[in-house]
C-alpha positions as CSV (number, residue, x, y, z in Angstrom):
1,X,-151.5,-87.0,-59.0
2,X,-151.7,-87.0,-55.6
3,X,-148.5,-89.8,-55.0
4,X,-146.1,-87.1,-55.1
5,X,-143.0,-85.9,-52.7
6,X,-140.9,-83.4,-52.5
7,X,-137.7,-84.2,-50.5
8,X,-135.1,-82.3,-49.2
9,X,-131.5,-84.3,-48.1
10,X,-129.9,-81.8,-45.8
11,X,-126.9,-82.7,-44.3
12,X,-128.7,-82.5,-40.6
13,X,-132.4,-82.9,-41.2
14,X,-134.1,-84.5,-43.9
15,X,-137.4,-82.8,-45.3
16,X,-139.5,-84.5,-47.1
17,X,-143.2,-82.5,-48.4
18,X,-146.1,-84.9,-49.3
19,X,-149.1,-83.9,-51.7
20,X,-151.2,-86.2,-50.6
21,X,-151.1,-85.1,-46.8
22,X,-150.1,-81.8,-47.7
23,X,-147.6,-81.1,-44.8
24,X,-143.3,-81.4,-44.4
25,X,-142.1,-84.4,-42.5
26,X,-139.0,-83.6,-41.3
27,X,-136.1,-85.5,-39.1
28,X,-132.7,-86.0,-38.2
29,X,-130.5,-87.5,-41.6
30,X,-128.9,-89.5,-39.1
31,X,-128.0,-93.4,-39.5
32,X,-126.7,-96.1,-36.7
33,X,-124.9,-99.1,-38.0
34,X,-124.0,-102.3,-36.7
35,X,-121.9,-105.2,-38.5
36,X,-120.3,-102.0,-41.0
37,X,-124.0,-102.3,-43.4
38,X,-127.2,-103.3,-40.9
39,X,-129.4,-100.3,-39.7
40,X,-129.5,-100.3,-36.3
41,X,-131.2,-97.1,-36.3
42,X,-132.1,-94.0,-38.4
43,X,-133.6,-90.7,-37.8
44,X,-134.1,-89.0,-34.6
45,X,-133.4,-92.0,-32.4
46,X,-130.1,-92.4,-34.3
47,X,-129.4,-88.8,-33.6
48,X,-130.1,-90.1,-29.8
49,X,-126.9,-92.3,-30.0
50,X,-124.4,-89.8,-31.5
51,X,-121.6,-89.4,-29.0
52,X,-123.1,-91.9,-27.2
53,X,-122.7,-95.1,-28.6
54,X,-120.7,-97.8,-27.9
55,X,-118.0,-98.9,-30.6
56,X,-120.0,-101.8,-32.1
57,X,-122.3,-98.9,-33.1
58,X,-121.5,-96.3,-36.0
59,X,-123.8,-93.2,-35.8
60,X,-123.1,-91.4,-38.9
61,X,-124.5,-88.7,-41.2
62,X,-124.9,-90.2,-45.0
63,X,-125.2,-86.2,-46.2
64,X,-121.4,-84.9,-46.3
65,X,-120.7,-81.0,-47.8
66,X,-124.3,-80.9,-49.6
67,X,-123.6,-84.0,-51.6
68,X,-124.1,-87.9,-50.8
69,X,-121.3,-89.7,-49.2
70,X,-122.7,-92.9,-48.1
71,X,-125.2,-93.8,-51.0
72,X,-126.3,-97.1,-49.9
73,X,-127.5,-96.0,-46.4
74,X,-128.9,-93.3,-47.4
75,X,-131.2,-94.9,-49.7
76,X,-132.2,-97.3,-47.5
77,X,-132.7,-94.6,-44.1
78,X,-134.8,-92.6,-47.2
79,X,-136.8,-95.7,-48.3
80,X,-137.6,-96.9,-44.1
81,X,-139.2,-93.0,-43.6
82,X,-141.2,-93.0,-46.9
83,X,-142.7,-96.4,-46.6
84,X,-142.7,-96.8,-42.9
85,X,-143.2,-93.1,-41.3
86,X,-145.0,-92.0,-44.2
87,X,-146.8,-94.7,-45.1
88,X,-146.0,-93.6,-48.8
89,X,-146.7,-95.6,-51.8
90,X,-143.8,-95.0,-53.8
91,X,-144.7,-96.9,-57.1
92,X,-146.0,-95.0,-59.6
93,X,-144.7,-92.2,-57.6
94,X,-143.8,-89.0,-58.9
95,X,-140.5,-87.3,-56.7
96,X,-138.6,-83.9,-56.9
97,X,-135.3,-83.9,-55.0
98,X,-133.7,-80.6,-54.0
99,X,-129.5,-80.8,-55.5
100,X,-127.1,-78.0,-54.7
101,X,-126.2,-76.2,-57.9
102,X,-122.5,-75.6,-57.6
103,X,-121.8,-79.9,-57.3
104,X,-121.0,-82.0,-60.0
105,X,-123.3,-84.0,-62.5
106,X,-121.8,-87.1,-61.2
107,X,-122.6,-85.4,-57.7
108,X,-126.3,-84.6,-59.1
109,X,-127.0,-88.0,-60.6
110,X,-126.3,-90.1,-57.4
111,X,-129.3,-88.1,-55.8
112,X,-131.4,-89.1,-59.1
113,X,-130.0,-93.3,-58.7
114,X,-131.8,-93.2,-55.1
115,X,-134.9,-93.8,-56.8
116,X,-134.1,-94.7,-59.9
117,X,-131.9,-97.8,-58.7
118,X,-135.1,-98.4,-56.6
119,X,-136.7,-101.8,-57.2
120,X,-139.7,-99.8,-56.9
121,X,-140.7,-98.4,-60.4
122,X,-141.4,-94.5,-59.8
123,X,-143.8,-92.4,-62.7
124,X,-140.7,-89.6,-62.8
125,X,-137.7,-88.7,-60.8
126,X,-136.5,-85.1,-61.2
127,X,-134.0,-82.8,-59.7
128,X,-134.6,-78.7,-58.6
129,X,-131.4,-76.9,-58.1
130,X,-132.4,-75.8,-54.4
131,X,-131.3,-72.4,-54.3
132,X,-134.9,-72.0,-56.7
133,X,-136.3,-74.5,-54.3
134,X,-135.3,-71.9,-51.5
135,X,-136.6,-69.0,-53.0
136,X,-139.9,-70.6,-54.0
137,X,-140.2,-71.4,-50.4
138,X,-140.0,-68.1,-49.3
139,X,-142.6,-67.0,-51.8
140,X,-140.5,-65.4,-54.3
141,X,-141.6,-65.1,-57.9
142,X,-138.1,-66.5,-59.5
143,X,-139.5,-66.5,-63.2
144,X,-139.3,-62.4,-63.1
145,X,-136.4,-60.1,-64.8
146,X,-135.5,-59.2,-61.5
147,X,-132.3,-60.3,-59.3
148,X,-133.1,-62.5,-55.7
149,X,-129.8,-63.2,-53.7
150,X,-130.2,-66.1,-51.9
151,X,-128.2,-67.4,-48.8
152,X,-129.0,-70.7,-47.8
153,X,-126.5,-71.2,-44.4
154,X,-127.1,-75.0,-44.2
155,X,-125.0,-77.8,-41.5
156,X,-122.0,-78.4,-43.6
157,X,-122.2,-75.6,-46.8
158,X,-123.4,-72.3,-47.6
159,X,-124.5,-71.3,-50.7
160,X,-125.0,-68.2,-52.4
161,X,-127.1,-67.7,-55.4
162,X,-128.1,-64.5,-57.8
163,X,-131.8,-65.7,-59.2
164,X,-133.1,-64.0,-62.6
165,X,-135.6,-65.1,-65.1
166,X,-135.9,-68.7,-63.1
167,X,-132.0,-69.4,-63.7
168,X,-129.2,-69.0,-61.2
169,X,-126.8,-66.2,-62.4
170,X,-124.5,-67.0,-59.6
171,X,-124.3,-69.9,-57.4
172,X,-121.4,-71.1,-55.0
173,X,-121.4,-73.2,-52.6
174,X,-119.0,-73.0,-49.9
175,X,-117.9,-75.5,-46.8
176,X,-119.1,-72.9,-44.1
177,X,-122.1,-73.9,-42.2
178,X,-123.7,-74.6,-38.7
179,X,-121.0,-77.5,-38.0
180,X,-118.0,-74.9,-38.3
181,X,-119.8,-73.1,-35.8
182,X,-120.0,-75.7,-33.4
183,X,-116.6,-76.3,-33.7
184,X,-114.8,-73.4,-33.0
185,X,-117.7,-73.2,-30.0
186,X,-115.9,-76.4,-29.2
187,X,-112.1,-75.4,-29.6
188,X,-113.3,-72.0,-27.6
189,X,-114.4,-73.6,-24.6
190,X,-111.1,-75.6,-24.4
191,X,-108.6,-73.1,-25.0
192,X,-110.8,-70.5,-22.3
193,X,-112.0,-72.9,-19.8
194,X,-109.8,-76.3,-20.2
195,X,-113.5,-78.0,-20.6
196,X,-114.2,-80.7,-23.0
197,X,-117.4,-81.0,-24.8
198,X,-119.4,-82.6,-27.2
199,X,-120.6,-81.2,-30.7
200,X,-124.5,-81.8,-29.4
201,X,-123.8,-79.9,-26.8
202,X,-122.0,-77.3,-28.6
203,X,-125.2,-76.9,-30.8
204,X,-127.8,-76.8,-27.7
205,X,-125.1,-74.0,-26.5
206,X,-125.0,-72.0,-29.8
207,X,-129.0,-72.8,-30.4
208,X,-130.2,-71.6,-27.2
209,X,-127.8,-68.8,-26.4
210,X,-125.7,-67.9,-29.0
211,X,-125.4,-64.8,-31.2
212,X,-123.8,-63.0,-34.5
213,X,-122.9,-59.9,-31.9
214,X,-122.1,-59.1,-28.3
215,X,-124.8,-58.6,-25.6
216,X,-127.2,-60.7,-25.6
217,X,-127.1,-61.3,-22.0
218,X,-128.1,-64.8,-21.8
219,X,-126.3,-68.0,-20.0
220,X,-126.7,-71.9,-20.4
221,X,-125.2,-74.6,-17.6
222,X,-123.5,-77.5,-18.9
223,X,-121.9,-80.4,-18.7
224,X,-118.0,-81.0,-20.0
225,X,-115.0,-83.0,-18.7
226,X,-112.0,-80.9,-17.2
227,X,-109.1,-81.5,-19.5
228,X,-106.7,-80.8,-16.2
229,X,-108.2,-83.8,-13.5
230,X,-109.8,-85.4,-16.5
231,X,-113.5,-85.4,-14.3
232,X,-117.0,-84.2,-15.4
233,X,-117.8,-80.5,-14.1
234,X,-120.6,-79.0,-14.1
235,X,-120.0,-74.7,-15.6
236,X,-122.5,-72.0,-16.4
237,X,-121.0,-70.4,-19.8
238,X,-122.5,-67.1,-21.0
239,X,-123.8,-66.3,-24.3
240,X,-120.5,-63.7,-24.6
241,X,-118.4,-66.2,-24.7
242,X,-120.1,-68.1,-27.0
243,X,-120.2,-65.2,-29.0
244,X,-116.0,-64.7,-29.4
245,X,-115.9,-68.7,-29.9
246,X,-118.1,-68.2,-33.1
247,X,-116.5,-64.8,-34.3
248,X,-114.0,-65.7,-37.1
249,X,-116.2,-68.1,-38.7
250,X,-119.1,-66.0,-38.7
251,X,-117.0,-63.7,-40.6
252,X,-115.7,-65.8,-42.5
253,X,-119.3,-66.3,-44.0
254,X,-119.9,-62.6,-44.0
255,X,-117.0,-61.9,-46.2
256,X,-118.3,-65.2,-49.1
257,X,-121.7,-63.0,-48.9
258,X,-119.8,-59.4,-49.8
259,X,-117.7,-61.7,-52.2
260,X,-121.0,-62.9,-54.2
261,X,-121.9,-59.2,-54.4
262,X,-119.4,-58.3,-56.1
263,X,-119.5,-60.4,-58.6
264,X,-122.8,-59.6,-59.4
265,X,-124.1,-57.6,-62.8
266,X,-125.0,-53.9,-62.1
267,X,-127.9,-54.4,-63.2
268,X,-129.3,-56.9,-60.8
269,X,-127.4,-55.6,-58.2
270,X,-129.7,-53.0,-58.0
271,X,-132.3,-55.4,-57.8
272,X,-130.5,-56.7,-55.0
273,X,-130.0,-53.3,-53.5
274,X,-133.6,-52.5,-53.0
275,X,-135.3,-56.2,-52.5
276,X,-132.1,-56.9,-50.0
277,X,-130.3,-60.4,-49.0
278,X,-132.5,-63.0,-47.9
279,X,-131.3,-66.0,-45.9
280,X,-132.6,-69.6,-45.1
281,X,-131.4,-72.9,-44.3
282,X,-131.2,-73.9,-40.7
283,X,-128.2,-71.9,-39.4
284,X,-130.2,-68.7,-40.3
285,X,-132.2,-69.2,-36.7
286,X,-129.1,-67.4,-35.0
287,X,-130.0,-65.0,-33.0
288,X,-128.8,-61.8,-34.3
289,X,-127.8,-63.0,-37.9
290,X,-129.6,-59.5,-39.7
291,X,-128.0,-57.2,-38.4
292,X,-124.7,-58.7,-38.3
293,X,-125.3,-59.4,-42.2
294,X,-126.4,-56.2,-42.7
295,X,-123.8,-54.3,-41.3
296,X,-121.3,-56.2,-43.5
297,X,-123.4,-55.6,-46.8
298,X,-125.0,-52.7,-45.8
299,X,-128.3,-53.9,-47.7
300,X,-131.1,-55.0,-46.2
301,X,-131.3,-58.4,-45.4
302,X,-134.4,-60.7,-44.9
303,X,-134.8,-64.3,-42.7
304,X,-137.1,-66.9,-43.7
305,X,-139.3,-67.7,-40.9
306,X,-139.1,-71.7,-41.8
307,X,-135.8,-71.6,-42.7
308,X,-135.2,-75.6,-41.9
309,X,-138.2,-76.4,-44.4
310,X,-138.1,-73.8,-47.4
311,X,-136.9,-75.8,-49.9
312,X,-139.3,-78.6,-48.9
313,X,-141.9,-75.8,-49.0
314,X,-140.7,-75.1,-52.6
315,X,-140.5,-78.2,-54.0
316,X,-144.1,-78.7,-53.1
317,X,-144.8,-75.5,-55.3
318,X,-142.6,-77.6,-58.3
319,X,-145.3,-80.2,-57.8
320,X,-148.2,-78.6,-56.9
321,X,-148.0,-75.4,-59.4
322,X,-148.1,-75.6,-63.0
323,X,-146.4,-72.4,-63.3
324,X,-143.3,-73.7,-61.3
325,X,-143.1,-77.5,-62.6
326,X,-140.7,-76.1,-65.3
327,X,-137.9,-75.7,-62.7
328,X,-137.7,-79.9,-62.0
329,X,-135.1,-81.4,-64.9
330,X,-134.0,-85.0,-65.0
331,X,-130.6,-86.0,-65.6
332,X,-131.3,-87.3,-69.0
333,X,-132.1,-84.5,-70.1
334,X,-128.8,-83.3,-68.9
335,X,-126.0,-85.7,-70.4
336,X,-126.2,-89.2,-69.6
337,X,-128.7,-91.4,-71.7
């Protein structure tokens, strides 16, 4: 059946792979509100608004820590970009949603109730834990006796997962991600420099010239408001400074990643050893993120080239392959009826 999607709820972008056109849609998860439940907006226009908009407009983001905090809006933003930008005809539908592994099954079931509280009546709603999404995506063969680490440095989380056999060994997911990052880029500008700025801008800064080690050379003017005389100034920061800004958190996630090795069997860890680390989600663009890695595990360590869209790419593989379809469950099969 060609009326199939795969979909992907990250806490910044939403992903969403269709069979039928055989390519990843992807856009901001963001949602504007007006009158505390209308959409005003959703998607990359919404995104367009954040920090921007006036008070009688909430710009929010309904994906919080890898789980959903605002169900309702969610399911409607997720229902506008499926029948409007997709043009997707959702009954009869068959759908595959990505779920972190290390969330509850109260957590797990409220991503199942988007479709299944639908008025729409779908063929089959199932659930992939997304660290085998990930790995799929990246081309790995999962259903081998042979351990795949997987580090999946999202927005809000990371997770780490041990892979064997197609089951997760290990899998934690922790709240360090992109956001932390822009942050401390944030706190670090103000402390140095007295300037006040934005968490979009923060990104564009630690997008365009940041780095997980010293050197890189590069500098980026902005925008930010003096804290002293309270006026907009215009300042050329350089991509060291970004660099000591992002330090401690950065390490922070280096030490979860040596902390998830441990843990692991000797017997996979050997696996691990010789096939190394490898890394997705969307924070894994950092310039600089191997070797940083690498020197903290001393293994080698390998970045998806998509790493925004691998689990999208996977759970086209869940729908597309017989040989993977095994790996989507549905939560009655789990333990409610």
């Amino acid at each position: 059946m060609n009326n199939a999607f795969g979909i992907d709820l990250g806490t910044f972008h939403l992903k969403i792979f269709s069979k039928s056109q055989g390519n990843i849609h992807t856009c901001n998860n963001t949602i504007a509100i007006v009158n505390k439940n209308e959409m005003y907006s959703y998607g990359d226009s919404a995104y367009s608004m954040y920090e921007k908009a006036p008070e009688s407009i909430q710009v929010s983001f309904p994906i919080v820590n890898g789980v959903i905090a605002d169900f309702d809006n969610m399911q409607t933003m997720l229902m506008e970009v499926l029948t409007k930008d997709l043009k997707a005809h959702l009954k009869g539908a068959d759908i595959v949603l990505a779920v972190p592994d290390d969330i509850t099954e109260v957590e797990k079931k409220a991503f199942n109730d988007m479709f299944q509280r639908s008025k729409l009546k779908m063929h089959s709603v199932t659930l992939c834990e997304k660290p085998l999404a990930d790995a799929l995506g990246m081309g790995l063969d999962v259903t081998l006796p042979t351990g795949v680490m997987v580090v999946d440095l999202g927005a809000d989380t990371t997770e780490i997962s041990v892979i064997s056999l197609g089951g997760l060994v290990l899998s934690e997911l922790l709240p360090d991600g992109g956001n932390k990052l822009d942050d401390a880029i944030v706190s670090h500008l103000k402390k140095k420099f007295n300037l006040l700025i934005g968490r979009k801008t923060a990104r564009e800064l630690k997008e365009e010239i940041g780095s997980a080690g010293p050197g890189r050379g590069e500098s980026m003017e902005i925008v930010g408001r003096d804290v002293v005389s309270g006026l907009p100034i215009p300042m050329t920061i350089e991509s060291d400074v970004i660099y000591e800004g992002m330090k401690d958190e950065l390490e922070s996630i280096g030490a979860s990643v040596r902390r998830i090795l441990e843990k692991v069997p000797p017997e996979l860890a050997k696996d691990v050893v010789y096939s190394g680390i490898y890394v997705t989600g969307g924070t894994s663009r950092l310039h600089g993120l191997s070797p940083f890695l690498e020197n903290i595990a001393n293994i080698k360590v390998n970045v998806a080239e998509d790493g925004e869209e691998t689990a999208a790419i996977g759970l086209g593989k869940v729908l597309t392959d017989h040989k993977y379809s095994k790996f989507g469950f549905t939560m009655k099969s789990r333990i409610f009826s």
